[in-house]
C-alpha positions as CSV (number, residue, x, y, z in Angstrom):
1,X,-8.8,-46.9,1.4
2,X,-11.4,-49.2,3.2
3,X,-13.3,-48.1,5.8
4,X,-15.4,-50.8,7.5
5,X,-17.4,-51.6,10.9
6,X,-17.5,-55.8,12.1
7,X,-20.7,-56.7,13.6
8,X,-20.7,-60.3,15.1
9,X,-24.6,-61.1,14.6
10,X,-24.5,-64.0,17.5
11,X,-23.9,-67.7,17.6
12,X,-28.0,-67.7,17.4
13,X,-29.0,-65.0,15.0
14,X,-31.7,-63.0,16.1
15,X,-32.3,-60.8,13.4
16,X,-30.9,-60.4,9.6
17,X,-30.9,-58.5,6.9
18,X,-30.0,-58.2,3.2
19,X,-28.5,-55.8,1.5
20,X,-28.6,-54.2,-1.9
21,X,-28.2,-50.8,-4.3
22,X,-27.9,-47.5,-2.4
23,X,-30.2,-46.3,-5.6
24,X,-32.1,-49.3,-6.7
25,X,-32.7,-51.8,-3.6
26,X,-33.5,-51.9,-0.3
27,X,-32.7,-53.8,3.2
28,X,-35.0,-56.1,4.4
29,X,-35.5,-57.0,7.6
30,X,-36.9,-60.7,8.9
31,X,-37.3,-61.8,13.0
32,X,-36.0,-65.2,13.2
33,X,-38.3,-68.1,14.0
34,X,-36.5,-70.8,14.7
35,X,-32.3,-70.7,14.3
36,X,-30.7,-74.4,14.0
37,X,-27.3,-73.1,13.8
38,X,-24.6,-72.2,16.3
39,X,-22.3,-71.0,13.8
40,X,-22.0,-67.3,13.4
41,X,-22.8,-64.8,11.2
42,X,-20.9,-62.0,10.6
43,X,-21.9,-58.3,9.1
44,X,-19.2,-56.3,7.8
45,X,-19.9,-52.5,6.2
46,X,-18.3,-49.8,5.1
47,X,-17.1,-47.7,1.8
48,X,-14.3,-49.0,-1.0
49,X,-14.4,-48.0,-4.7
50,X,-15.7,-44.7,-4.0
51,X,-18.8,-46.5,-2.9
52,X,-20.5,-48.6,0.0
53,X,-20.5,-52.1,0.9
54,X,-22.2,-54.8,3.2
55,X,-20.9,-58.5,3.2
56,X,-22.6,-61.2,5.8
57,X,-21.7,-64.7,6.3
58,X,-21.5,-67.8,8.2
59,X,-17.9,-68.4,9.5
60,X,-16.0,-70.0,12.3
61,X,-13.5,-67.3,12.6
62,X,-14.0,-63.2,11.1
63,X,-12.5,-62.7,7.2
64,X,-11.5,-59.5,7.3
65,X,-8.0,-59.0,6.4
66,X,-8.5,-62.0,3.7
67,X,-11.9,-59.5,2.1
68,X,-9.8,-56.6,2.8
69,X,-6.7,-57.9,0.9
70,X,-8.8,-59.3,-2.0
71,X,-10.8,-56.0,-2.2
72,X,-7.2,-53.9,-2.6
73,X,-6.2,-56.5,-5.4
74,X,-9.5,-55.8,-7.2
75,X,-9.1,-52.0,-6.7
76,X,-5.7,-52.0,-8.4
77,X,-7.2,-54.1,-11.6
78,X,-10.2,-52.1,-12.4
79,X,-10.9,-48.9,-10.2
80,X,-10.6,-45.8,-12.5
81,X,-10.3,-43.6,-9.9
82,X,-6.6,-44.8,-8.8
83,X,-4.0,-43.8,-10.9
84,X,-2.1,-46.9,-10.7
85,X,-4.9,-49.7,-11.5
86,X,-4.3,-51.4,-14.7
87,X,-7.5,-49.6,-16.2
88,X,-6.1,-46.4,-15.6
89,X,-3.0,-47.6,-17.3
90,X,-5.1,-48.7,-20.3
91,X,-6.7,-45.5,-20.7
92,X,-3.3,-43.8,-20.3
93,X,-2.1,-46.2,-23.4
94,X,0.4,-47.1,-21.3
95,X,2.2,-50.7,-21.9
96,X,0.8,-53.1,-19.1
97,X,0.0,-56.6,-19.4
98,X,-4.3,-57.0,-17.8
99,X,-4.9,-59.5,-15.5
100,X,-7.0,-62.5,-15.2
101,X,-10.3,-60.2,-13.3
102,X,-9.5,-57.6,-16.0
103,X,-9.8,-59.9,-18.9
104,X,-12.6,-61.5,-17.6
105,X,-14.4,-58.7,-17.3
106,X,-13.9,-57.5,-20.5
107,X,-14.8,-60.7,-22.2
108,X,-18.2,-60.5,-20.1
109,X,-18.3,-56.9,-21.7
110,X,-18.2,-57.7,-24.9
111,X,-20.5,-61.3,-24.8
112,X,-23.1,-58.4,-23.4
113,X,-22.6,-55.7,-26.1
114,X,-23.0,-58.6,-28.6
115,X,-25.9,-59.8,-27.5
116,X,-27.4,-56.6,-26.9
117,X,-26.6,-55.5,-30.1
118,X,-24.0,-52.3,-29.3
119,X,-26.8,-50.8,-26.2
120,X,-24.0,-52.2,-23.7
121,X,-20.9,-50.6,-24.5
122,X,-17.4,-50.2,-22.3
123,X,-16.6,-47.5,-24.2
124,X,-19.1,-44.9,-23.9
125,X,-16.8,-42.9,-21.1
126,X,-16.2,-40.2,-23.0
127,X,-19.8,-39.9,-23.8
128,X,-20.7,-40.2,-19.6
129,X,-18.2,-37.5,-19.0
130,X,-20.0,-35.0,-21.6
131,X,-22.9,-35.2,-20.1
132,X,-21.1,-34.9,-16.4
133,X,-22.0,-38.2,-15.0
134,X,-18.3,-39.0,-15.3
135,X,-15.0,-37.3,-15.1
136,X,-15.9,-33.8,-15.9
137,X,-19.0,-32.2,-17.4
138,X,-19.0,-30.1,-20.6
139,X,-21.2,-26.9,-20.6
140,X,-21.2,-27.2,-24.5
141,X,-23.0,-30.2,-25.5
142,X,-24.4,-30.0,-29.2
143,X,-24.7,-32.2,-32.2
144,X,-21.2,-31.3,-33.3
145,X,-19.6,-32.5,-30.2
146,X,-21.5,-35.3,-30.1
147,X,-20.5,-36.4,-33.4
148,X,-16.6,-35.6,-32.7
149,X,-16.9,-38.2,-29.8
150,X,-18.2,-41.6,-31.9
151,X,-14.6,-41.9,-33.7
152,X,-13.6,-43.2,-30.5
153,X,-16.2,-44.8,-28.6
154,X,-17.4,-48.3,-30.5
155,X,-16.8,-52.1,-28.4
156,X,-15.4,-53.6,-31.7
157,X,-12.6,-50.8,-31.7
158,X,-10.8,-52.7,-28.7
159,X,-9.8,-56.3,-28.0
160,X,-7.1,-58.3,-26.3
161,X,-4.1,-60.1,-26.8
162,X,-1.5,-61.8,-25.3
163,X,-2.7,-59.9,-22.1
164,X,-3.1,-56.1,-23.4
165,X,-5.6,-54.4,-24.9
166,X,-5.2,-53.1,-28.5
167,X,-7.2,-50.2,-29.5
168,X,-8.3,-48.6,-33.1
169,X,-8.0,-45.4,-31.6
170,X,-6.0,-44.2,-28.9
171,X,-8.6,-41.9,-27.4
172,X,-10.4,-45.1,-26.8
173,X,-11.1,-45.1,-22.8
174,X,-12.8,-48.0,-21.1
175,X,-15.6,-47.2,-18.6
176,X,-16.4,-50.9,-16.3
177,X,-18.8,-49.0,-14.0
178,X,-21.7,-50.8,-15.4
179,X,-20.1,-54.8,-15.0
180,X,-17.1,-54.4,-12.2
181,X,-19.3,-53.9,-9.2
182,X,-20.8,-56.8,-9.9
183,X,-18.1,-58.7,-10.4
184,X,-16.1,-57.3,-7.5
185,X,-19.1,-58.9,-5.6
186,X,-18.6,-62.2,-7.0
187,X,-14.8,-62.3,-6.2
188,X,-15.6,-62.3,-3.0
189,X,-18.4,-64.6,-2.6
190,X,-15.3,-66.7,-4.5
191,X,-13.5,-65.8,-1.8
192,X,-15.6,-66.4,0.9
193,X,-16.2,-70.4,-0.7
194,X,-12.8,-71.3,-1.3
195,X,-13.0,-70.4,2.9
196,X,-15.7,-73.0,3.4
197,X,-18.4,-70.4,3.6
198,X,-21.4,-71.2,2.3
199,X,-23.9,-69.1,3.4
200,X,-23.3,-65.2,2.5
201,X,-24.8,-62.0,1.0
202,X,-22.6,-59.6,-1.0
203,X,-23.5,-56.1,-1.7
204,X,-20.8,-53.8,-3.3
205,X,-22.3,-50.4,-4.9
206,X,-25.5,-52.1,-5.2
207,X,-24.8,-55.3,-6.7
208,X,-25.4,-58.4,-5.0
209,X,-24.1,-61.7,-4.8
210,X,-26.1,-64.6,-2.7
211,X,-25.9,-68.0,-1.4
212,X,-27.3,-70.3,1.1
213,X,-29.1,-68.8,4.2
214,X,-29.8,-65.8,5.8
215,X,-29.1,-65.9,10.2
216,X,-32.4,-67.4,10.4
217,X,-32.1,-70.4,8.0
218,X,-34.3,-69.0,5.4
219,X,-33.9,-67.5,1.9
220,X,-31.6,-64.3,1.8
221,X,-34.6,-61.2,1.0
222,X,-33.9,-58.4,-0.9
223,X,-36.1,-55.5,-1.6
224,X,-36.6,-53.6,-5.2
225,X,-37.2,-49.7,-4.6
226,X,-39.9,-48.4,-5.6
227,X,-38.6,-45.6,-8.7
228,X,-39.2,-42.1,-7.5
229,X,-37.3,-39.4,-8.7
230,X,-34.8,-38.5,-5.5
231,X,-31.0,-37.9,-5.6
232,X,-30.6,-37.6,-2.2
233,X,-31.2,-41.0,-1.9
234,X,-34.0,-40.8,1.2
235,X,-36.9,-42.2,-0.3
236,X,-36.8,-45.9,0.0
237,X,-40.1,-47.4,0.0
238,X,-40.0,-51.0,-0.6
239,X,-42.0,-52.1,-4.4
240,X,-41.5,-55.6,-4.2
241,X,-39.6,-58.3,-2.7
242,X,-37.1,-60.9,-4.1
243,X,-36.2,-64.0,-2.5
244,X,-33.0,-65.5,-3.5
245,X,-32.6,-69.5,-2.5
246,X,-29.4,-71.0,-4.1
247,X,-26.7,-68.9,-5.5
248,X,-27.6,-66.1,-7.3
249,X,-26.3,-62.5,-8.9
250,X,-28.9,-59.7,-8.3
251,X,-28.7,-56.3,-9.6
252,X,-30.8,-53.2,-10.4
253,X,-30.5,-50.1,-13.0
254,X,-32.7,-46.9,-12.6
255,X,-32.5,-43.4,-13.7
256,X,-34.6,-41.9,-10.7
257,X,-31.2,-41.4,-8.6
258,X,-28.3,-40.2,-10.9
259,X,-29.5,-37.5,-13.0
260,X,-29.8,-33.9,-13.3
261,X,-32.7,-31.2,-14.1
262,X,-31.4,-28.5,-17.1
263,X,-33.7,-25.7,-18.6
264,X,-36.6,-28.4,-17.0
265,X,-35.7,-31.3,-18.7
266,X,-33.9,-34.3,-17.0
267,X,-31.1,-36.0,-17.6
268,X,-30.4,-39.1,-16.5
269,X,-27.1,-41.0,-16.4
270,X,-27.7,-44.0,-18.6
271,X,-26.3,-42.8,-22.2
272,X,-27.3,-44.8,-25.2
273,X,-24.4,-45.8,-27.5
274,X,-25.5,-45.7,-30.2
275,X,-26.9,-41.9,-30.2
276,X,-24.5,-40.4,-27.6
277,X,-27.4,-38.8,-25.8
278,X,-28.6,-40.0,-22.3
279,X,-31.3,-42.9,-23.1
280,X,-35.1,-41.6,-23.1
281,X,-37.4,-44.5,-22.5
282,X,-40.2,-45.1,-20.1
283,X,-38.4,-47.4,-18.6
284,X,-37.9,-46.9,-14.5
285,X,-36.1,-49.8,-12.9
286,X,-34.2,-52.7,-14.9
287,X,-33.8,-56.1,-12.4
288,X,-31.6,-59.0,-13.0
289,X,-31.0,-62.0,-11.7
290,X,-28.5,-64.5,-13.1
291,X,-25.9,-67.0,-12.2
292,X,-23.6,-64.2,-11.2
293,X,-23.5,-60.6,-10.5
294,X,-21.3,-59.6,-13.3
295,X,-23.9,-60.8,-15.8
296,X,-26.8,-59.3,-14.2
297,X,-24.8,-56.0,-13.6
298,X,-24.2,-55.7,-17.2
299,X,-27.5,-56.9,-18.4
300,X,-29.5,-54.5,-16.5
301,X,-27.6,-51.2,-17.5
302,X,-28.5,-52.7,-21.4
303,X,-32.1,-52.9,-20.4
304,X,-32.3,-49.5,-18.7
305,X,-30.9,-48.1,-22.6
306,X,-32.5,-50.6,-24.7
307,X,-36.8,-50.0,-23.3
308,X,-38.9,-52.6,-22.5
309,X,-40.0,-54.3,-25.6
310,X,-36.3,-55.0,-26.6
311,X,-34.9,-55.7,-23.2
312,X,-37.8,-58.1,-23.0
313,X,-36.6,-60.1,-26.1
314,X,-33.1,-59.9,-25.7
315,X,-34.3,-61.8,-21.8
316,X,-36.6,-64.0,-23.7
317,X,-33.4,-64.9,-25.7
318,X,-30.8,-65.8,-22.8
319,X,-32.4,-68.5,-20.5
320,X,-29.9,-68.4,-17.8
321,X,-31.8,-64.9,-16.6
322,X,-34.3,-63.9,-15.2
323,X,-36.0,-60.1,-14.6
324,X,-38.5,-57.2,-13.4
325,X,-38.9,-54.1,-15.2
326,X,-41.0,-51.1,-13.4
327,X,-42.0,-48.2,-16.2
328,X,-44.4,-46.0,-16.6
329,X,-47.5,-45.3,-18.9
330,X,-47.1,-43.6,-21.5
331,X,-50.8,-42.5,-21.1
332,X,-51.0,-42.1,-17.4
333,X,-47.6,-42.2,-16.1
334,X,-48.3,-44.7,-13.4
335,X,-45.7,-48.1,-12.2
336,X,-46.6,-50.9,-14.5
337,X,-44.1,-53.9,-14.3
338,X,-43.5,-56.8,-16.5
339,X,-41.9,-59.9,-15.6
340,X,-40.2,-63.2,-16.5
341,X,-42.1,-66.1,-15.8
342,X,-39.2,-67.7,-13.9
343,X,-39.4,-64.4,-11.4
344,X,-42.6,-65.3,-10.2
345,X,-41.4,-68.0,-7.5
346,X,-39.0,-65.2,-6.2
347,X,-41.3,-62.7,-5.8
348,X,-42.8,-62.1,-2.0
């Protein structure tokens, strides 16, 4: 189901916004100046995947049925949550042929886990379950179960062909939590161009997709959270701001939302791979900004497992991105941040 509101914004914009992660980024809001086109803008909002979304853009006529339609094709590829999407079927090992979104996706997925050397990982669902960020929660977590788990959960245990996905292992499940919001934002903003729109913001559970101008003619703004520990999602202060001229993907990871206090220890919902146990680094808030959202979705859930110092050269690697990390010191525990150098222009 989608639930939306429409707001028409006005044929002379008075005031915009942009949009980002419930968790990770924050509105921000700009008074316009001076408006040079008649053309409206449109704000639509409202809940779909199990999560929120706000979409603006510049149109002659209101999109809603067409993002409404396109959103219900997505949700039948890869939600996990609806028993008749094709990733459900997958994890079912059921006999379905995967479509186009699904395989590209999944390609993205494991370009990602390659280059990130196994810290990104599409099949760490069982693993997210255990710890009770997923389907379920365990109250026996130990070593042993641990260990049970890794037969099945690997990236180079599962591939495609000829449109389905073969698995070593049929306990294999495939998690795209960290890469399909992002990429459900960038099938729309395909959407939204092959409609003539060229001036948009997309924000689907956080991740955002960008282009052209905001309602006031000026680079869409979008506001990085500053990382304090709060799962109710109040605290929103504003750490820095991003602005986003061209087309760009946007997305942040952080621990300081989803997580959970046991015995006085926390734990956070960003499991490493590789050791099954939920990632411990110093590491507060993971940005990225790349050529499309799916990318930067899946390279800032690597970041948030991988720490600074290797997220940093894995970025330093792959030119096409850029980022801002947040974490804390080890000595003091206060916000330090590091940076690419590409960033800087962006930041406000």
């Amino acid at each position: 189901m989608i639930l939306r509101t429409l707001k028409l914004i006005g044929k002379i914009a008075r005031r915009g916004f942009a949009y980002g992660c419930v968790a990770c980024i924050l509105p921000v809001c700009c008074f316009c100046t001076s408006c040079t086109s008649h053309t409206p803008y449109y704000e639509e909002s409202g809940s779909v995947f199990h999560t929120v979304f706000q979409i603006k853009y510049q149109s002659p006529e209101v999109l809603t049925d067409k993002i409404d339609a396109e959103l219900r094709r997505f949700n039948l590829s890869m939600n996990p949550f609806n028993p008749n999407s094709i990733i459900s079927k997958v994890n079912r090992n059921e006999d379905v042929e995967v479509d186009d979104w699904f395989i590209t996706v999944f390609h993205k997925a494991m370009e990602v886990s390659e280059n990130s050397g196994g810290y990104f990982d599409v099949t760490v669902a069982p693993f997210i379950n255990l710890w009770g960020f997923g389907v379920g929660k365990s109250d026996n977590i130990s070593p042993q179960k641990i260990d049970s788990i890794f037969p099945f959960v690997g990236y180079r245990k599962i591939r495609i062909d000829n449109r389905r996905v073969l698995k070593d292992d049929p306990r294999i499940t495939l998690n795209f939590s960290a890469i399909a919001k992002g990429y459900a934002s960038d099938v729309i903003a395909a959407l939204l161009e092959r409609e003539g729109v060229e001036n948009y913001m997309i924000y689907i559970g956080g991740e955002v997709t960008a282009k052209g101008k905001n309602p006031q003619g000026a680079c869409w703004q979008i506001g990085i959270a500053k990382p304090e520990d709060d799962s109710t999602g109040i605290k929103n202060e504003v750490f820095r701001i991003v602005r986003l001229c061209g087309k760009h993907g946007f997305a942040t990871s952080g621990n300081y939302r989803n997580f959970y206090i046991k015995d006085g220890k926390k734990y956070a919902h960003t499991i490493n791979p590789q050791t099954g146990y939920p990632s411990e680094q110093n590491l507060l808030s993971a940005t990225v900004i790349a050529p499309d959202c799916m990318t930067a979705d899946a390279y800032a859930t690597a970041f948030m497992v991988m720490g600074v110092e290797a997220a940093c050269r894995l970025a330093a690697s792959i030119p096409e991105i850029e980022y801002f990390l947040i974490y804390a010191d080890e000595t003091t525990g206060r916000y330090k941040t590091t940076y690419s150098d590409g960033i800087k222009s962006m930041l406000k």
